[in-house]
C-alpha positions in Angstrom: 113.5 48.9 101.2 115.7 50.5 103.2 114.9 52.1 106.7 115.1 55.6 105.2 112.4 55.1 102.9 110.0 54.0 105.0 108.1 57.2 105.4 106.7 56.9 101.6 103.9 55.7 100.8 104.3 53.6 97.5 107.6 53.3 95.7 105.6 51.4 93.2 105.9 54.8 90.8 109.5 53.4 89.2 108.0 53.3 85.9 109.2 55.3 82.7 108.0 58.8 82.0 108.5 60.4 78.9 107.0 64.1 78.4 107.3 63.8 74.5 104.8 61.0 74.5 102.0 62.4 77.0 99.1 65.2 75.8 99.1 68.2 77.9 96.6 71.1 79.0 96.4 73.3 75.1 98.1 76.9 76.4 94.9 78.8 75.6 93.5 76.7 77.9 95.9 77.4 81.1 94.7 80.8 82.5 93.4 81.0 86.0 91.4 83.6 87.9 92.8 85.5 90.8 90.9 83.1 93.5 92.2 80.2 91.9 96.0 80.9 91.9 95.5 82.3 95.6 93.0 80.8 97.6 94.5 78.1 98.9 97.3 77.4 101.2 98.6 74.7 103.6 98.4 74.8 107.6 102.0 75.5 108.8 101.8 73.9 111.8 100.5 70.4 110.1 101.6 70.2 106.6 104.2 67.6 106.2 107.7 68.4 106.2 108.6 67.2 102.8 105.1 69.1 101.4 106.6 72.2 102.7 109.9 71.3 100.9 108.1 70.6 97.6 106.2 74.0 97.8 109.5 75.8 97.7 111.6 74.0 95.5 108.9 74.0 92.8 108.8 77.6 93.6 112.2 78.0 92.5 111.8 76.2 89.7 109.3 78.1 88.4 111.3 81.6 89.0 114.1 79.9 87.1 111.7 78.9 84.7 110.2 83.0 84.1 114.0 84.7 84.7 115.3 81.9 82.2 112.2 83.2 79.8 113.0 86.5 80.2 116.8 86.3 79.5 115.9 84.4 76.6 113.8 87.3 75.1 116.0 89.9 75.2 118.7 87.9 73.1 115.9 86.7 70.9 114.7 88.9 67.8 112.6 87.0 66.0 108.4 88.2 66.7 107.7 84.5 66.6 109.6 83.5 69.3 109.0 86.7 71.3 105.6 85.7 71.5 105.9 82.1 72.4 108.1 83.0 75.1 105.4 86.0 75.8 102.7 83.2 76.1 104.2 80.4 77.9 105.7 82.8 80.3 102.4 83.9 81.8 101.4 80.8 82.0 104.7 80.2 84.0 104.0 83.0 86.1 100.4 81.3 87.1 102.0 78.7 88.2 104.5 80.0 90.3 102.0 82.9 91.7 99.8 79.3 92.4 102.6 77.4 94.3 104.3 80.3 96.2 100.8 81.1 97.5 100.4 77.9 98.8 102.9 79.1 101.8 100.5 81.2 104.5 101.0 84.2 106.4 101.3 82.5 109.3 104.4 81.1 108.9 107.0 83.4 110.0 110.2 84.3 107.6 112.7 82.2 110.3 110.5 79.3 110.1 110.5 79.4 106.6 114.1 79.6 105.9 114.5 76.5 108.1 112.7 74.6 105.0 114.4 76.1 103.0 117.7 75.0 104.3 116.0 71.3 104.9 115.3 71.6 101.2 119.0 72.5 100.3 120.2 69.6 102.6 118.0 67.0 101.3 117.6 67.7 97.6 121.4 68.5 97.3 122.1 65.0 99.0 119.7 63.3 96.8 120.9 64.6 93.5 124.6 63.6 94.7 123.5 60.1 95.3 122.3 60.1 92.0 125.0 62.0 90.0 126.5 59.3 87.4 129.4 61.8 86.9 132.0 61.4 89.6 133.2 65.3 89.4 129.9 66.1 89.4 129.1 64.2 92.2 131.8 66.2 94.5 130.5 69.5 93.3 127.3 68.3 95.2 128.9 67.0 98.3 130.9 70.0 98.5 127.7 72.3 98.6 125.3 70.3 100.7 127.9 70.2 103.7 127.4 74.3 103.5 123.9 73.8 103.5 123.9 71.5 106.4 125.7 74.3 108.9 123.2 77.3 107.4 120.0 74.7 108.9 121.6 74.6 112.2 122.6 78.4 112.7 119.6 79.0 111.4 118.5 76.3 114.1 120.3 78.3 116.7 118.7 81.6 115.8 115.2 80.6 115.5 115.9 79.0 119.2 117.0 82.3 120.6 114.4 84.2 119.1 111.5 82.6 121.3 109.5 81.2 118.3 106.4 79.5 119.7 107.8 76.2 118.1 111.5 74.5 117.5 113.3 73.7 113.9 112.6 69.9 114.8 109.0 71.2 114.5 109.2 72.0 110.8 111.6 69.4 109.6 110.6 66.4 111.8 112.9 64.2 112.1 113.2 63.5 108.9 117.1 66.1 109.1 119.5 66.0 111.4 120.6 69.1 112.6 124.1 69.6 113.6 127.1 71.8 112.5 128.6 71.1 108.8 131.4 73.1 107.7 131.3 75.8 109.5 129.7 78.7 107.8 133.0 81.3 108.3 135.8 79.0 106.4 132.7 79.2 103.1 134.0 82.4 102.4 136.3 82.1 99.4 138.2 84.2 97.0 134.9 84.6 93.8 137.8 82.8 91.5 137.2 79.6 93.7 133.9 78.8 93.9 133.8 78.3 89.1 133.6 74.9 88.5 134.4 73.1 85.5 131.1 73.0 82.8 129.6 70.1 81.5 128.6 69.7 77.7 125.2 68.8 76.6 126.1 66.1 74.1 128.2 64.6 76.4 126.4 64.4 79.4 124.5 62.1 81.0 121.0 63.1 80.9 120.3 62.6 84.3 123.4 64.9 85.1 121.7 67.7 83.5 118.0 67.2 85.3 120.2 67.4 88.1 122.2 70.9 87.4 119.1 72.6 86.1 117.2 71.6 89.6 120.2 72.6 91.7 120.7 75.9 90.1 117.3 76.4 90.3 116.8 75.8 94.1 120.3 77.6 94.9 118.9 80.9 93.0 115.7 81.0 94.7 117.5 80.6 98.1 119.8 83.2 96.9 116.8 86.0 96.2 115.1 85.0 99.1 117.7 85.7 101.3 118.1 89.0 99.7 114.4 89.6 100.0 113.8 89.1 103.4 117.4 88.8 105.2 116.4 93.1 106.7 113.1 91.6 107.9 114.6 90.8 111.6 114.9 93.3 114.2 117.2 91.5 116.3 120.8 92.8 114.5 122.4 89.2 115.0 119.6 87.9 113.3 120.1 90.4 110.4 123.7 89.8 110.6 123.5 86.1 110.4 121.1 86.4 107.2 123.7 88.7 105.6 126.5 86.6 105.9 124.3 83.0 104.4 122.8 85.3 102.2 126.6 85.8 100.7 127.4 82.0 101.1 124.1 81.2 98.8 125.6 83.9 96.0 128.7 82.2 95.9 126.5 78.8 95.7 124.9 80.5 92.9 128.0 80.6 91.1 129.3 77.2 92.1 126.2 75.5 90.7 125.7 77.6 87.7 129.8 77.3 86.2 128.9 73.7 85.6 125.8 74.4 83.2 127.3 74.0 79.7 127.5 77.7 78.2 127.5 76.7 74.2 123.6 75.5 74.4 121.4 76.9 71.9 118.8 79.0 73.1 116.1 77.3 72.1 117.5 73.9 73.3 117.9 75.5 76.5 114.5 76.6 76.6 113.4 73.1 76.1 116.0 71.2 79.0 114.3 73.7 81.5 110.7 72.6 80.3 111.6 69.0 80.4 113.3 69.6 83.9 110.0 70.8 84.7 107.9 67.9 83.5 110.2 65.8 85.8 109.8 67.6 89.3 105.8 67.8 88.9 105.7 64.0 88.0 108.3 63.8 90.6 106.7 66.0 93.2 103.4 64.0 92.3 104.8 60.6 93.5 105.3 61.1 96.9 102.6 64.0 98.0 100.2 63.2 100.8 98.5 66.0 100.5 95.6 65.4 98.3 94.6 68.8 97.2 98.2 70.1 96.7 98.6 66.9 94.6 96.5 68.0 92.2 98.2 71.6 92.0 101.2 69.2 90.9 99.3 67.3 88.0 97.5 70.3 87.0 100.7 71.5 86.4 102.7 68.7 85.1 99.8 68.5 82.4 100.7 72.3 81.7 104.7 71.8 81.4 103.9 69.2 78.9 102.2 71.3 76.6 105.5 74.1 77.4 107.6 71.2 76.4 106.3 70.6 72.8 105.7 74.4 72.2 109.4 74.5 73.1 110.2 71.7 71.1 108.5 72.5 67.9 110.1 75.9 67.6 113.6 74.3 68.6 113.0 71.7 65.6 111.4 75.1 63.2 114.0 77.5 63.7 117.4 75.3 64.7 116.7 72.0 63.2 117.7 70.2 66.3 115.7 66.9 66.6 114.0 66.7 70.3 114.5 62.6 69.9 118.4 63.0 69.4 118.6 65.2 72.3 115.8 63.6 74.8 115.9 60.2 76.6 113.8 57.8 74.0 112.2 56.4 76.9 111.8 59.2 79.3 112.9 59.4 82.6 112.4 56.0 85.2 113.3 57.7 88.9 111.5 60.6 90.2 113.4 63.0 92.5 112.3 62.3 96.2 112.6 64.2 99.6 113.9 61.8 101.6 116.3 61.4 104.8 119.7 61.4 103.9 120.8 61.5 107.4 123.3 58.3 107.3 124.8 59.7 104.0 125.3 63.5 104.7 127.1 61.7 107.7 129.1 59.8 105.4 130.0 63.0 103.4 130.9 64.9 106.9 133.5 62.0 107.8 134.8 62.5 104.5 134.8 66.1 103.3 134.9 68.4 106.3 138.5 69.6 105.1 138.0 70.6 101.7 138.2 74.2 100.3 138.1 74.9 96.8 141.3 76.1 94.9 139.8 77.0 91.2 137.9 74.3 90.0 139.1 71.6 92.3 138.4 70.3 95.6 141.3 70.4 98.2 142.1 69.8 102.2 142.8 73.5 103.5 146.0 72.3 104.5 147.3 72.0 101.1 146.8 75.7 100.0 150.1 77.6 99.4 150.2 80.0 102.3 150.1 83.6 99.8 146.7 81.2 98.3 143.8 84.4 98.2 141.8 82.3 100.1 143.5 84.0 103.3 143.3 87.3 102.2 139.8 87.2 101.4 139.0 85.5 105.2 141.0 88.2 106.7 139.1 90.9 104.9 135.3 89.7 105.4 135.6 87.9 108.8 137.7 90.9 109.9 135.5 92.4 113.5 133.5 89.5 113.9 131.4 86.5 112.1 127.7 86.4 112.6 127.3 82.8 112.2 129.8 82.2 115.2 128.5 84.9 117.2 125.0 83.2 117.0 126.2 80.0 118.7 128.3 81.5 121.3 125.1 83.3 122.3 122.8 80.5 122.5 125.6 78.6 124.4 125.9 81.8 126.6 122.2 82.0 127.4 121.3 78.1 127.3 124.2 76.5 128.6 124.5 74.6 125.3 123.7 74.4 121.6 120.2 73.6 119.6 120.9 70.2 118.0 118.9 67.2 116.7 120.8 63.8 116.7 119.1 61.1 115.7 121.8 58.9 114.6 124.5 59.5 117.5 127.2 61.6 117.8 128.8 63.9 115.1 130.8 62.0 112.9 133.5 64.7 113.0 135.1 64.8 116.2 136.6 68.2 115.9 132.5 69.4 116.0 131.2 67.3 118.6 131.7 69.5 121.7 130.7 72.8 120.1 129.4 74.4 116.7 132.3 76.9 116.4 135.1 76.6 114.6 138.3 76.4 117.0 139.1 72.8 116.5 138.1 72.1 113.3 141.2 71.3 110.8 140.1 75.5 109.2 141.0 76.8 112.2 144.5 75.3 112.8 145.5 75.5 109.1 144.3 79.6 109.4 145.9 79.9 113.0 149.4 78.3 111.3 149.3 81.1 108.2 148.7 83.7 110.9 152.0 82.4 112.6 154.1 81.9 109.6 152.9 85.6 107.7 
């Protein structure tokens, strides 16, 4: 056992699970009363870190989980089907009414966002660690690095806007937070941030539990952002949620280009139910929290019975045999919130430089100097960049910047005197186009 997995409990659970093979809740059985979806929720300034980051990630799954539903039905015209979807999709919408409402009034938006960010960090870093595909693998590292500098402006801002508590608070010290790439050079050219897709058949299956979950988490980041980026009065604050709120769009996009876009519908229906059976067993592993636990299993037992409504009408209508399709034995590791602070490090030592150019990953300095992604930095960071501005404040009214280093000193020297971007290897590959236009 290693030093960063000493904060769980029992990592006895490394057993197979397979969905196909377990009896779930029957779906006439699901429905819940008003009270029951919303009468409970967790005390935000005790709940454990990782619980918090559960609670929202299975949010997002579950939006996926309706929007994916929805999609479906309008493509769909067969009653049948309709009404499956029709069914299951309540049912869905239970659950996430029943998990989003788990998050009380008392926490404030800013605090919030900062587990969201924590979970982008730390589920992004996971699923890398475990991606068997190595292109894969550096679409991950590519996107948790953004992440990583969206906690610690965030960091910055919820610093400056005299919150009765501190990021380190809500995360613990379970996530660093220091600057990543910094948020102004994550602008790109739209072209730039489609990756190349993945094909069912092909894949790993374990590669596409993980695309499903990031997607998933990515898009619920993105509408939240949307949602609640006006809330703030302060117009930095507003600014600064603009600008991420742009970044987690383009994530959107990053993470979705690698789905593969030839599955059937019905088979796609079924990966996102089977995803789902994962993350509840998954989420189920490592909670501490007794009574959100069993919000978890109750569900879990739910998604099971989703998965072989799913399945039979797959089999029914497009003869495609679940067992050819499904691991025989199920799934053996459950996705776990855990540090990732030595390996994000890692990733920062390595990766800092990259930009995207298409579907590949490449060191700024070796785009052509007419490359778009110049003209598209010159037209949005053109008057000012919130996510700089936001530092230079708090180094302006502090004397220095909100960071939590647990593990030393940045791994990137270019970032370890200040957050902005002057020194990084961006700034002098953009200050030598300037000179050379």
């Amino acid at each position: 056992m290693s030093p960063e997995d000493t904060h769980l409990q029992d990592r006895t659970f490394r057993m197979a699970f397979n969905p196909l093979a377990e009896k779930g809740i029957p779906i006439e059985r699901q429905f819940r009363n008003w009270s029951e979806l919303t009468g409970h929720t967790y005390n935000t300034n005790d709940v454990h870190p990782y619980t918090r980051c559960r609670v929202i990630l299975m949010n997002g799954i579950e939006v996926e989980a309706i929007v994916n539903s929805h999609n479906a039905a309008r493509r769909i015209a067969d009653t049948g089907i309709k009404q499956m979807l029709a069914l299951v999709r309540k049912a869905e919408q239970q659950q996430q009414k029943a998990v989003n409402w788990l998050i009380p009034g008392s926490e404030s938006t800013i605090a919030n966002t900062i587990g969201y960010e924590q979970v982008a960090v730390d589920l992004t870093s996971w699923i890398a660690r475990h991606e068997p595909d190595p292109y894969l693998n550096q679409v991950y590292e590519f996107g948790v690095l953004e992440d990583y500098d969206h906690l610690y402006r965030y960091a910055n801002l919820m610093d400056l806007m005299g919150e009765r508590r501190k990021a380190e608070e809500i995360t613990g010290d379970l996530t660093e937070i220091l600057p990543g790439r910094p948020t102004i050079f994550h602008h790109r050219h739209p072209h730039d941030e489609l990756r190349r897709p993945m094909t069912v058949e092909a894949s790993n299956f374990q590669s596409i539990l993980n695309a499903l979950t990031v997607v998933s988490a990515e898009q619920q980041t993105m509408n939240y952002y949307m949602n609640v980026g006006n809330r703030p009065e302060d117009p930095m604050a507003r600014a600064l949620y603009c600008e991420i709120a742009m970044v987690e769009e383009q994530h959107v996009s990053h993470y979705e280009s690698i789905l593969d876009p030839t599955t059937p519908e019905l088979l796609n229906l079924a990966l996102h139910e089977y995803n789902e059976c994962w993350l509840y067993w998954s989420c189920m592993q490592t909670e501490p929290d007794p009574r959100i636990r069993q919000v978890w299993e109750l569900h879990l037992a739910m998604e099971i019975e989703h998965l072989r409504l799913a399945c039979e009408m797959m089999k029914e209508v497009d003869r495609i045999d679940p067992e050819e399709i499904f691991p025989r034995d199920g799934v053996s590791e459950p996705m776990t919130f855990e540090p990732n602070k030595r390996y994000v490090r890692d990733v920062l030592a390595r990766t800092l430089d990259l930009t995207a150019y298409d579907s590949e990953f490449v060191p700024v300095g070796d785009l052509p100097d007419d490359h778009r992604f110049f003209g598209y930095q010159n037209t949005v960071n053109a008057g000012g960049v919130p996510s700089e501005e936001v530092i230079r404040r708090h180094r302006e009214e502090t004397g220095g910047e909100y960071r939590v280093a647990t593990e030393g000193e940045h791994p990137n020297a270019s970032l370890r005197e200040s957050g902005t971007c002057e020194e990084t290897p961006y700034a002098k590959v953009e200050q030598e186009h300037l000179e050379n236009a």
